[in-house]
mmCIF file of the N, C-alpha and C atoms, coordinates in Angstrom:
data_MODEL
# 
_entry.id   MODEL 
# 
loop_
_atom_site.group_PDB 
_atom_site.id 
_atom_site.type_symbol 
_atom_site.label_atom_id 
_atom_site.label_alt_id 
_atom_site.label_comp_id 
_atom_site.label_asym_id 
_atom_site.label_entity_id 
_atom_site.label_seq_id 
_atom_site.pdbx_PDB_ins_code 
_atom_site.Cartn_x 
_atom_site.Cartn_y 
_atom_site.Cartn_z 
_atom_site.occupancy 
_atom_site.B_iso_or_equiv 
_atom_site.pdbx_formal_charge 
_atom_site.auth_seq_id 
_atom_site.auth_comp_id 
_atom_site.auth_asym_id 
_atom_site.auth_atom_id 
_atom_site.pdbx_PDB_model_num 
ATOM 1   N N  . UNK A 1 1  ? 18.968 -21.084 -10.415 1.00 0.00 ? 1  UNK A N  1 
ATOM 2   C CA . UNK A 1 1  ? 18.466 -20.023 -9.568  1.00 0.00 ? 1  UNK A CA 1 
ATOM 3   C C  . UNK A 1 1  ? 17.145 -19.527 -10.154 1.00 0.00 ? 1  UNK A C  1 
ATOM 4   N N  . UNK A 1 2  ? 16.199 -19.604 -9.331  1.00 0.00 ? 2  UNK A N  1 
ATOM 5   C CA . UNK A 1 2  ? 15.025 -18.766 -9.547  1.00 0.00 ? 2  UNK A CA 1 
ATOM 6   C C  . UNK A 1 2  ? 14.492 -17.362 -8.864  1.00 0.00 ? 2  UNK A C  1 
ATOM 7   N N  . UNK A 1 3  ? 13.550 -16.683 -9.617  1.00 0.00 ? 3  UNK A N  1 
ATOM 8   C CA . UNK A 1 3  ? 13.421 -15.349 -9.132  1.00 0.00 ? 3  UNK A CA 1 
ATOM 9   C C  . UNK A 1 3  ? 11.801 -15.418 -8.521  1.00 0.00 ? 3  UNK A C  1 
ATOM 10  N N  . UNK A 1 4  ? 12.010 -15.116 -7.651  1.00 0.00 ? 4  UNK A N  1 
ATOM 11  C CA . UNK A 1 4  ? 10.075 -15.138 -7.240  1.00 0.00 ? 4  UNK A CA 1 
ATOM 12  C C  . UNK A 1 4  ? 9.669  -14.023 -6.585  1.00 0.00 ? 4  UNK A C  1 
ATOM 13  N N  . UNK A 1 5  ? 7.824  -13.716 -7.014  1.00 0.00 ? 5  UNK A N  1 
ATOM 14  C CA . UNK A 1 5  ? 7.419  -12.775 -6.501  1.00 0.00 ? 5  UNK A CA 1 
ATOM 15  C C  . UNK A 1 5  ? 6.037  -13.017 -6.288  1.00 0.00 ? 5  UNK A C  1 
ATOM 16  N N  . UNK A 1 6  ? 5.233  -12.825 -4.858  1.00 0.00 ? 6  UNK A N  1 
ATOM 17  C CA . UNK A 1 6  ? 3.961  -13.055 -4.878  1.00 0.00 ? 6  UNK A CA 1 
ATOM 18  C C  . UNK A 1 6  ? 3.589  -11.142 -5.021  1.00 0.00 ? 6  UNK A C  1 
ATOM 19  N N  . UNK A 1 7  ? 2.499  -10.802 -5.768  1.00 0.00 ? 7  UNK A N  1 
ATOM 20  C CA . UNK A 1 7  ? 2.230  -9.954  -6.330  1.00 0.00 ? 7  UNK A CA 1 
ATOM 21  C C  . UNK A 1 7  ? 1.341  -9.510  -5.133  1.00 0.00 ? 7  UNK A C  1 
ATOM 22  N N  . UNK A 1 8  ? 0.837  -10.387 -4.194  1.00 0.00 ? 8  UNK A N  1 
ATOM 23  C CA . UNK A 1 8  ? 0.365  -10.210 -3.007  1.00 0.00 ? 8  UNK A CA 1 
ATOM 24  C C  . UNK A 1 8  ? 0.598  -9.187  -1.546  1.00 0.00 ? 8  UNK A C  1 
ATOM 25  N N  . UNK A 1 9  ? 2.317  -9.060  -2.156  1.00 0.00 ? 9  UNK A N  1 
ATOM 26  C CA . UNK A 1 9  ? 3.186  -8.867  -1.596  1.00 0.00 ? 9  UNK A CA 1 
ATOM 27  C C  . UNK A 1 9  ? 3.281  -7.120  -1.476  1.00 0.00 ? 9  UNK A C  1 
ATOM 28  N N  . UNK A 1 10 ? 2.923  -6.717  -2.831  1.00 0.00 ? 10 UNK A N  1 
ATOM 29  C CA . UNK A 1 10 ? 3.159  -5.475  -3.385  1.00 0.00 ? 10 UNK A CA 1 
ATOM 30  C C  . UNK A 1 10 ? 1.560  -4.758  -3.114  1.00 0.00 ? 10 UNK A C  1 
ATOM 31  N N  . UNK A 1 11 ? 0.773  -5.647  -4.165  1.00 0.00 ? 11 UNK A N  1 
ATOM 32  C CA . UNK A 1 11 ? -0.713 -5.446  -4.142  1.00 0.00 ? 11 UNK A CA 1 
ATOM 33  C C  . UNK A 1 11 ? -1.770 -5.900  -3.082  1.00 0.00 ? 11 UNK A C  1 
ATOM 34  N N  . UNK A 1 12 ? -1.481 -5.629  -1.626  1.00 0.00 ? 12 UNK A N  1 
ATOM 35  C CA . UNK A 1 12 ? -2.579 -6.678  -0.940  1.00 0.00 ? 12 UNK A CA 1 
ATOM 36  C C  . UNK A 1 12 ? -3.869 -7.329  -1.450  1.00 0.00 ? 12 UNK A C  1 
ATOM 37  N N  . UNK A 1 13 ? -3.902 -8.378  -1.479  1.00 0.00 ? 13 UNK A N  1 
ATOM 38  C CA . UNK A 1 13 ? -5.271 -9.128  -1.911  1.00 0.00 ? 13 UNK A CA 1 
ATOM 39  C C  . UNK A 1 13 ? -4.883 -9.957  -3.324  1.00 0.00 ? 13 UNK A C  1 
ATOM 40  N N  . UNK A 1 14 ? -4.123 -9.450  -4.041  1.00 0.00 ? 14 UNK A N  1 
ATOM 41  C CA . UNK A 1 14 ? -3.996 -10.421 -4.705  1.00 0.00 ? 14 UNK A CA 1 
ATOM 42  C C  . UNK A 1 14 ? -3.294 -11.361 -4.899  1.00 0.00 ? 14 UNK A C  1 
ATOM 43  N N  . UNK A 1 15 ? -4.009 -12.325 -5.295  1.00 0.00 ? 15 UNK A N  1 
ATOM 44  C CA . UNK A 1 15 ? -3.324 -13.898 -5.124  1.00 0.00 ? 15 UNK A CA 1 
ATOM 45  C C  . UNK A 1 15 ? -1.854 -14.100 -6.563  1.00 0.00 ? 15 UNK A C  1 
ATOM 46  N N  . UNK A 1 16 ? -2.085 -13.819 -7.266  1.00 0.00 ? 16 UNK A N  1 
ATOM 47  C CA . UNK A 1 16 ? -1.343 -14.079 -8.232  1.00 0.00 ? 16 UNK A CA 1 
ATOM 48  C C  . UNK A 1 16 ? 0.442  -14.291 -7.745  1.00 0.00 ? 16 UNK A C  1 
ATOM 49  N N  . UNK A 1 17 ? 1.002  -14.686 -8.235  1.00 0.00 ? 17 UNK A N  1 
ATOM 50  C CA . UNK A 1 17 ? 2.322  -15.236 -7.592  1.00 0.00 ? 17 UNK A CA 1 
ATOM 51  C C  . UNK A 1 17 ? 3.331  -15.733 -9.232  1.00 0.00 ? 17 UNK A C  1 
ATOM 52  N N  . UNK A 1 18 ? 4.194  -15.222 -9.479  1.00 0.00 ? 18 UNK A N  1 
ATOM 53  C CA . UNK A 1 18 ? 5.543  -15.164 -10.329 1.00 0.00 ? 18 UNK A CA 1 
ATOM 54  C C  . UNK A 1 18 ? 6.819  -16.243 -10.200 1.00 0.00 ? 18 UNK A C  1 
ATOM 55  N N  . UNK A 1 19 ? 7.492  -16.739 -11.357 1.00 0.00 ? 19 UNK A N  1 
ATOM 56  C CA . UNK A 1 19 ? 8.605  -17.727 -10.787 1.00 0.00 ? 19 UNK A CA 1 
ATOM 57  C C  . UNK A 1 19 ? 9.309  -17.423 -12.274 1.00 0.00 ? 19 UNK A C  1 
ATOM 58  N N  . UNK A 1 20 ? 10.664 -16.950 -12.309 1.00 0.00 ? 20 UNK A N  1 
ATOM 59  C CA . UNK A 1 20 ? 10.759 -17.373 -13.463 1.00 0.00 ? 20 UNK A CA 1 
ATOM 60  C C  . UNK A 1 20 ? 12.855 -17.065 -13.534 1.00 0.00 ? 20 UNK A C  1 
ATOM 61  N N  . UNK A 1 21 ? 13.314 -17.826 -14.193 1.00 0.00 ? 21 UNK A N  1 
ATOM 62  C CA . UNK A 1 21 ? 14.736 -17.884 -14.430 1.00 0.00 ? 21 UNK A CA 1 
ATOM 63  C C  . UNK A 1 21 ? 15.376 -16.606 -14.066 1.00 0.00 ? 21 UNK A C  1 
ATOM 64  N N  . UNK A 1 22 ? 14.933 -15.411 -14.330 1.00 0.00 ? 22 UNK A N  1 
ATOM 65  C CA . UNK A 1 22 ? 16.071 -14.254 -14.506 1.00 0.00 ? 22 UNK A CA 1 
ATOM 66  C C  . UNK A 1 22 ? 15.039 -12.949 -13.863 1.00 0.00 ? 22 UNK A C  1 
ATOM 67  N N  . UNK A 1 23 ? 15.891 -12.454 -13.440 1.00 0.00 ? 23 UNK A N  1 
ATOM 68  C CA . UNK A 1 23 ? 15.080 -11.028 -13.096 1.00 0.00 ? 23 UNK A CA 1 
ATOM 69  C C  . UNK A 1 23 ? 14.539 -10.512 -13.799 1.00 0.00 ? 23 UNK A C  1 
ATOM 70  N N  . UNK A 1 24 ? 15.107 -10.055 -15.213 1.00 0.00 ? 24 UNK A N  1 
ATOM 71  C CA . UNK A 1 24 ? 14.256 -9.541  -16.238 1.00 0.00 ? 24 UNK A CA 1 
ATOM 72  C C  . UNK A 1 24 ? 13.563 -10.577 -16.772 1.00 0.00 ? 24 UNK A C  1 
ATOM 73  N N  . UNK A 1 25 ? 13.424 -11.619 -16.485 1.00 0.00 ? 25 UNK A N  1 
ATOM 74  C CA . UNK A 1 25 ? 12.110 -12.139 -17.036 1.00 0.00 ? 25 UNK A CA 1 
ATOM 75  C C  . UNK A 1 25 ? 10.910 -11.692 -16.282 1.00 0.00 ? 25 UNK A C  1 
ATOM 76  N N  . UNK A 1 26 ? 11.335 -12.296 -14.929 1.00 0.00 ? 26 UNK A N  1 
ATOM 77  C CA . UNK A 1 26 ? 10.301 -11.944 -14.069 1.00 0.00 ? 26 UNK A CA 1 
ATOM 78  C C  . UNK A 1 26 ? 9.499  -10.332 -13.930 1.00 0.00 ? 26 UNK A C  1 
ATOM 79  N N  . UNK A 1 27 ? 10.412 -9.654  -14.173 1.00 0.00 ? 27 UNK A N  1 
ATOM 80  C CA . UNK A 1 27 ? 9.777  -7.970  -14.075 1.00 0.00 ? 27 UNK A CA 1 
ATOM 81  C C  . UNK A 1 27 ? 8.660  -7.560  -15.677 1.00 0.00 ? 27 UNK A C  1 
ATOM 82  N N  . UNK A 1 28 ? 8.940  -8.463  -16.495 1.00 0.00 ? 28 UNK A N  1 
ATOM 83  C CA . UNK A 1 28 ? 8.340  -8.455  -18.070 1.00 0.00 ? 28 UNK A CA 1 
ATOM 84  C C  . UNK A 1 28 ? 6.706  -9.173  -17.530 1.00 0.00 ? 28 UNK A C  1 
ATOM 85  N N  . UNK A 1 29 ? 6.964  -10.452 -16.686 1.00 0.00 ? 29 UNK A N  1 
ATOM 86  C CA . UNK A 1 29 ? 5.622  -10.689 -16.139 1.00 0.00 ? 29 UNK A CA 1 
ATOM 87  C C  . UNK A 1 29 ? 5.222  -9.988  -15.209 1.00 0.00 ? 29 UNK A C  1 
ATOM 88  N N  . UNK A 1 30 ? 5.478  -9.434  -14.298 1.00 0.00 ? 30 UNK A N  1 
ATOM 89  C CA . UNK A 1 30 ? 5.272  -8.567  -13.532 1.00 0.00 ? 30 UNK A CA 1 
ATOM 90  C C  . UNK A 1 30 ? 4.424  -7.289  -13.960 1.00 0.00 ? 30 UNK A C  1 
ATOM 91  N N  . UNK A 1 31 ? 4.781  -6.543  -15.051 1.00 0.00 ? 31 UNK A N  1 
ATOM 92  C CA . UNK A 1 31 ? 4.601  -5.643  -15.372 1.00 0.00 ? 31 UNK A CA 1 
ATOM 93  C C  . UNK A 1 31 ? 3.437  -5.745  -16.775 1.00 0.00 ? 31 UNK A C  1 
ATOM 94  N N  . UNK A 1 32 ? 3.435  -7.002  -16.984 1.00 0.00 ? 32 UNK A N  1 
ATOM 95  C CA . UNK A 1 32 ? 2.480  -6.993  -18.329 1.00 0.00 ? 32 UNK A CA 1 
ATOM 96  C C  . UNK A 1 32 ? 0.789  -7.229  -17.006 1.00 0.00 ? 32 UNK A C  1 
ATOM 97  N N  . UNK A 1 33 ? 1.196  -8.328  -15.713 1.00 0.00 ? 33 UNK A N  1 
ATOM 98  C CA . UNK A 1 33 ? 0.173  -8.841  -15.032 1.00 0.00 ? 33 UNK A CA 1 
ATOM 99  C C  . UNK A 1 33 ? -0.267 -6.972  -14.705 1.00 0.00 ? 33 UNK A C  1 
ATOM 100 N N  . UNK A 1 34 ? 0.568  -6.310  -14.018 1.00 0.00 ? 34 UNK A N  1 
ATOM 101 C CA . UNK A 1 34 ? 0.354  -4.781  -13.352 1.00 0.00 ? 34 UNK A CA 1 
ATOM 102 C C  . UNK A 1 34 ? -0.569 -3.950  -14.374 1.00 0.00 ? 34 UNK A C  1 
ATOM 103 N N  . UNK A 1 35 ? -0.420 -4.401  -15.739 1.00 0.00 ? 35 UNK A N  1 
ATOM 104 C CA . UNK A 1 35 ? -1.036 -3.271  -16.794 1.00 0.00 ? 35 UNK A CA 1 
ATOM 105 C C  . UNK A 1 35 ? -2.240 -3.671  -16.936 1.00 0.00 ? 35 UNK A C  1 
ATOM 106 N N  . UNK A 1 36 ? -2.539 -5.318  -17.045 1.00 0.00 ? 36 UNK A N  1 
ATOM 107 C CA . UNK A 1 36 ? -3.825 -5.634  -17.362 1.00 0.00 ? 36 UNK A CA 1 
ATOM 108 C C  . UNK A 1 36 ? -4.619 -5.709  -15.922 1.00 0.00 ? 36 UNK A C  1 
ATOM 109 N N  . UNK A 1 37 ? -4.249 -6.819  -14.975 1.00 0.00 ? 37 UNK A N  1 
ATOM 110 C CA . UNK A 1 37 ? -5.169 -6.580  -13.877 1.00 0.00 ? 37 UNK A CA 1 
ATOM 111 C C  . UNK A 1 37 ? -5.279 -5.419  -12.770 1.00 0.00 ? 37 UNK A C  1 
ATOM 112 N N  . UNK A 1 38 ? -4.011 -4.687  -12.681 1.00 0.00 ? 38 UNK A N  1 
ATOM 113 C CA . UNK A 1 38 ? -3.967 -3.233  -11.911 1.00 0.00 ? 38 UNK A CA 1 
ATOM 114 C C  . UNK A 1 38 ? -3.937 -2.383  -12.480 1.00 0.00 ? 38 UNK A C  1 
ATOM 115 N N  . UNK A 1 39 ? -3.909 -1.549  -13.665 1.00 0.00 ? 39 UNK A N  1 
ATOM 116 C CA . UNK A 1 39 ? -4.197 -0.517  -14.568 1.00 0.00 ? 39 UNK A CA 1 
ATOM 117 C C  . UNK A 1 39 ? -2.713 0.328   -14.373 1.00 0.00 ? 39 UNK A C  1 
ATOM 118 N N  . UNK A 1 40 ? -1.831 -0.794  -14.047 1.00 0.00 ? 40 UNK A N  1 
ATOM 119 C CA . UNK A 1 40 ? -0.472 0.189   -13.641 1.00 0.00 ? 40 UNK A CA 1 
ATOM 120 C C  . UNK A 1 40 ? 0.130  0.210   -14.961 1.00 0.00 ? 40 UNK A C  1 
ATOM 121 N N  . UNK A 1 41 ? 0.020  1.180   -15.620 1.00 0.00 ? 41 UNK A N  1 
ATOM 122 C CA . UNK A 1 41 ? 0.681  1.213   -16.704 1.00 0.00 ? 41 UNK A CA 1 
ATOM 123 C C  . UNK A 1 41 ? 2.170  1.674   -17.265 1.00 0.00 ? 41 UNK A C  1 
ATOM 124 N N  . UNK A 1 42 ? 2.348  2.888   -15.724 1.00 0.00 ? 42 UNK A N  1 
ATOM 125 C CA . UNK A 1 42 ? 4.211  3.656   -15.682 1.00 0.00 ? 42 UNK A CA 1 
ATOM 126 C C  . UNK A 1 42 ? 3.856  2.941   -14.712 1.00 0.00 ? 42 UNK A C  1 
ATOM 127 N N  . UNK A 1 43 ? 5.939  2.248   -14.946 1.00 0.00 ? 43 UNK A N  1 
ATOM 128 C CA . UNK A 1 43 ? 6.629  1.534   -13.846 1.00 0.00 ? 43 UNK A CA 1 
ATOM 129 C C  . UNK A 1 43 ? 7.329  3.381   -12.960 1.00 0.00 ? 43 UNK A C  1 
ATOM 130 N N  . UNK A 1 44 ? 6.831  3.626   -12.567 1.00 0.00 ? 44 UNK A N  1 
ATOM 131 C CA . UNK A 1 44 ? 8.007  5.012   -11.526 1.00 0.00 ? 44 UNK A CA 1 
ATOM 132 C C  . UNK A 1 44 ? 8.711  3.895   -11.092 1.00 0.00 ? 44 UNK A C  1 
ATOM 133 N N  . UNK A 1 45 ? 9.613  5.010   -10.767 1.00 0.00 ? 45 UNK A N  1 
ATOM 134 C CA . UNK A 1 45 ? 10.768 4.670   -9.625  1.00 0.00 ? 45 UNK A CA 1 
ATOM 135 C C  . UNK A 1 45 ? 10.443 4.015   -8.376  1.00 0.00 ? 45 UNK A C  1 
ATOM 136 N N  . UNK A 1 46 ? 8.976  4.386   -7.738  1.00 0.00 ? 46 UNK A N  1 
ATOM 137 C CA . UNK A 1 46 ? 8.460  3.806   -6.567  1.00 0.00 ? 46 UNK A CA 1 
ATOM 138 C C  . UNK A 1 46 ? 7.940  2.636   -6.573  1.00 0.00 ? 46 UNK A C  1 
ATOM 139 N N  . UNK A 1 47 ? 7.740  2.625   -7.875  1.00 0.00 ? 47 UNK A N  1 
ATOM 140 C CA . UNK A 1 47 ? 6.620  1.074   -8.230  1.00 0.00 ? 47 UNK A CA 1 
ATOM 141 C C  . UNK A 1 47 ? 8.122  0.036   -7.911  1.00 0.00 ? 47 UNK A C  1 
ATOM 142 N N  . UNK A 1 48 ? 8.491  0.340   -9.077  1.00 0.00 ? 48 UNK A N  1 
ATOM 143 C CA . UNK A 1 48 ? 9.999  -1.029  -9.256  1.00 0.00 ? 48 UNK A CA 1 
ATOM 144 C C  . UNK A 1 48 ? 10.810 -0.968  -7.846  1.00 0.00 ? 48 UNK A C  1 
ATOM 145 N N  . UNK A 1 49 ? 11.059 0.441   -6.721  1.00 0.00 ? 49 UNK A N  1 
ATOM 146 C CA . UNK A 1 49 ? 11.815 -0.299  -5.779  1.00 0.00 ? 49 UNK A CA 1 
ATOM 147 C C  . UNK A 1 49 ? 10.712 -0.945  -4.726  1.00 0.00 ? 49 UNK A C  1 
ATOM 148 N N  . UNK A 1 50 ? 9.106  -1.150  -4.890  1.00 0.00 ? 50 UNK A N  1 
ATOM 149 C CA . UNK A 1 50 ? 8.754  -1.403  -4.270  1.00 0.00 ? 50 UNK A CA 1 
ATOM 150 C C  . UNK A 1 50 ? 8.549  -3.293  -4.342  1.00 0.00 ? 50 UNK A C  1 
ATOM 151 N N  . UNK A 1 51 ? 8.748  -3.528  -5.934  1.00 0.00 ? 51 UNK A N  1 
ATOM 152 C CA . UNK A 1 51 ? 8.474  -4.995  -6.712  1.00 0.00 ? 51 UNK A CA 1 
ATOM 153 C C  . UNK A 1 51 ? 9.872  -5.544  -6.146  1.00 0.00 ? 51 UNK A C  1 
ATOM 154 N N  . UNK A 1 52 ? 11.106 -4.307  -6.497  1.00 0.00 ? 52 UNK A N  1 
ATOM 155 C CA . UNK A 1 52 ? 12.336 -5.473  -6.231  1.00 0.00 ? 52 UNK A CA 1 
ATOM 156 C C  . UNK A 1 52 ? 12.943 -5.734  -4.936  1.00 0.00 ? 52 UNK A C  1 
ATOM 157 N N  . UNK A 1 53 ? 12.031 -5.228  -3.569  1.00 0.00 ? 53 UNK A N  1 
ATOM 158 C CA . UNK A 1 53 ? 12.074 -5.322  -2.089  1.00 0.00 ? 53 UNK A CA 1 
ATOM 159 C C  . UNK A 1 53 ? 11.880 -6.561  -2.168  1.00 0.00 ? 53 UNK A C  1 
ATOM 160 N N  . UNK A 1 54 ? 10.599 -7.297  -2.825  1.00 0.00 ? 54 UNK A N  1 
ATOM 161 C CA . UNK A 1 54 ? 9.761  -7.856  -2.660  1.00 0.00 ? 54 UNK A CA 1 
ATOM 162 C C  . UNK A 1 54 ? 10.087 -9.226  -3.681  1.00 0.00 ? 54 UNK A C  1 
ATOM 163 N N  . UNK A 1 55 ? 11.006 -9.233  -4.349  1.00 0.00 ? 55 UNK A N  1 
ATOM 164 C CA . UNK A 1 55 ? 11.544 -10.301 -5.660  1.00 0.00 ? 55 UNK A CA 1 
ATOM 165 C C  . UNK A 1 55 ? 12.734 -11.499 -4.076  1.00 0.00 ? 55 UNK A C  1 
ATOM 166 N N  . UNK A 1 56 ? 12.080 -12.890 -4.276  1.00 0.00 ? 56 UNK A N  1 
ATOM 167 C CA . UNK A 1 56 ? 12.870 -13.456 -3.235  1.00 0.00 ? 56 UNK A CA 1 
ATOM 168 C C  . UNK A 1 56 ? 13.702 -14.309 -4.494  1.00 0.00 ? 56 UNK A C  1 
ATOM 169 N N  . UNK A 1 57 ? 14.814 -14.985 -4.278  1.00 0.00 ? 57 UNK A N  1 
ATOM 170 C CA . UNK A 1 57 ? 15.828 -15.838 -4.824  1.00 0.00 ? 57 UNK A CA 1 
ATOM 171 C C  . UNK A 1 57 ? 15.802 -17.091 -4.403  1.00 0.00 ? 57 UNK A C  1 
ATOM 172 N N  . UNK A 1 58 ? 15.945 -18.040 -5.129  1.00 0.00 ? 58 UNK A N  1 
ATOM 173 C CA . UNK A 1 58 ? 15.904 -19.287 -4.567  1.00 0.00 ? 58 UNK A CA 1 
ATOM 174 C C  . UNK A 1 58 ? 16.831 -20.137 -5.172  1.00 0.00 ? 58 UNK A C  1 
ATOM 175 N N  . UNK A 1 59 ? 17.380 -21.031 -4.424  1.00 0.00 ? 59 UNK A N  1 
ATOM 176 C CA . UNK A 1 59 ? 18.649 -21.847 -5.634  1.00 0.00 ? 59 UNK A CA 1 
ATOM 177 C C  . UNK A 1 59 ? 17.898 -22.984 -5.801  1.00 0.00 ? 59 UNK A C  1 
# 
């Protein structure tokens, strides 16, 4: 099972796009990409239910 997220999804315009074994992996890339290229540095509450709307599953 994989976890995916186009960051596109959250952030309009950007291309960048996520794949990775486990949810918490994926949210560790997620959130390191959010600090350096979006200056998002607090995950709120709004940020993460807006990333994990947006996290698709794939077998």
């Amino acid at each position: 099972m994989k976890f995916q997220l186009a960051c596109g999804d959250v952030m309009p315009g950007c291309p960048t796009s996520f794949s990775a074994g486990s949810q918490e992996q994926l949210l560790g890339e997620v959130a390191t990409h959010a600090a350096q290229e979006h200056g998002i540095t607090e995950i709120t509450p709004e940020v993460a239910a807006a990333v994990s709307a947006k996290i698709r599953v794939v077998e």
